[in-house]
C-alpha positions as CSV (number, residue, x, y, z in Angstrom):
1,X,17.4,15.0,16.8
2,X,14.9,14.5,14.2
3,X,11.2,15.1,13.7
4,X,8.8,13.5,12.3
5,X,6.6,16.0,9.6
6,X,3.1,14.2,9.3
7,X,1.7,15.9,6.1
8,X,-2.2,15.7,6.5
9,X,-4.7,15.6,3.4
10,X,-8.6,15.3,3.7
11,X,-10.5,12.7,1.9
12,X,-13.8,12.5,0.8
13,X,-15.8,9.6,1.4
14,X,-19.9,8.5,1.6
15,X,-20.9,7.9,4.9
16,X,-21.5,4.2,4.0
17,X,-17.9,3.9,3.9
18,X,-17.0,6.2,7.1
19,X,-19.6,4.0,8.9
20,X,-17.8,0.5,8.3
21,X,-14.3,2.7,9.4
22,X,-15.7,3.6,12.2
23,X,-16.6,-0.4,12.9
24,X,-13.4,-1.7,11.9
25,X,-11.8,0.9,14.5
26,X,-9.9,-0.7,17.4
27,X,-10.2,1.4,20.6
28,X,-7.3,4.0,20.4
29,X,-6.7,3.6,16.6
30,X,-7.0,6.4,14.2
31,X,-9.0,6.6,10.8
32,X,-5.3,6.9,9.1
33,X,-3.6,3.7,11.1
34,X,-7.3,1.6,10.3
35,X,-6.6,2.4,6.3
36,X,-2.6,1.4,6.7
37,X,-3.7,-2.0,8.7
38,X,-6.0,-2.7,6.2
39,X,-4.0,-1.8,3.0
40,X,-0.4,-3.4,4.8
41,X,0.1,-6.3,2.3
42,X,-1.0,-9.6,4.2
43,X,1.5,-11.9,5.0
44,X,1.0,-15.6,4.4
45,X,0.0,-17.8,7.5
46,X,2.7,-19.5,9.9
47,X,2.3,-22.6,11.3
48,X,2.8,-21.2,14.6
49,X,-0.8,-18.9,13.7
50,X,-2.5,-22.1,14.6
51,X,-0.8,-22.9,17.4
52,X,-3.1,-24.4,20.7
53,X,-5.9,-23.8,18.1
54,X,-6.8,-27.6,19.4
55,X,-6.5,-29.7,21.9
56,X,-4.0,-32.4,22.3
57,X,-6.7,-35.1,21.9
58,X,-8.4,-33.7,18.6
59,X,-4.9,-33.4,17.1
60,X,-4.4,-37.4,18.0
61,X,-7.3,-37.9,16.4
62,X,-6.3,-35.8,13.3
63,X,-3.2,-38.0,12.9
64,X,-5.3,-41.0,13.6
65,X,-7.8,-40.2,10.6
66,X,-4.7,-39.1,8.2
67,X,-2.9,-42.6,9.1
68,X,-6.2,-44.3,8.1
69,X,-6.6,-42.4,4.7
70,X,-3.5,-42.7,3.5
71,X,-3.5,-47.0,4.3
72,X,-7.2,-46.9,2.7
73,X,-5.6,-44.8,-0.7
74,X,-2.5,-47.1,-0.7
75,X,-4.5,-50.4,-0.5
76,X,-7.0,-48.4,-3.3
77,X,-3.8,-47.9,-5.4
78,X,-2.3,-51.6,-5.1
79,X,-6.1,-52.7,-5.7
80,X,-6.3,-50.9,-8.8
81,X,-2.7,-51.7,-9.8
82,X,-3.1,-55.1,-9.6
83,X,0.0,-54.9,-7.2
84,X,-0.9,-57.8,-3.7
């Protein structure tokens, strides 16, 4: 069996900073697991972070608007190019 040795140190710190600690505390959450949240290194986003962010109607509409930018910068191009 093993056991786990927390070592404990005390920090000093203005009550400015204590005060936004103690808002950034989530109910049950110590002062030591708000600093390792904060100082874990942040992942980058996934695709599935967004998932059901919007509805099923606003995302037609996103691909509706894309489709219509991309035919508006393609006939640009062939405008510009000289290309029918």
């Amino acid at each position: 069996m093993g056991t786990h040795t927390h070592i404990t140190k005390n920090i000093a710190i203005m009550d400015r900073a204590y005060a936004v600690l103690q808002n950034l505390k989530l109910p049950g959450e110590s002062f030591s697991e708000i600093i390792l949240r904060l100082g874990a290194p942040k992942r980058k986003p996934s695709l599935l972070d967004f998932a059901g962010t919007i509805t099923w109607e606003e995302g037609e509409e996103m691909q509706r608007r894309i489709k219509e930018g991309r035919k508006r910068w393609s006939n640009h191009t062939r405008q510009k190019l000289g290309i029918p």
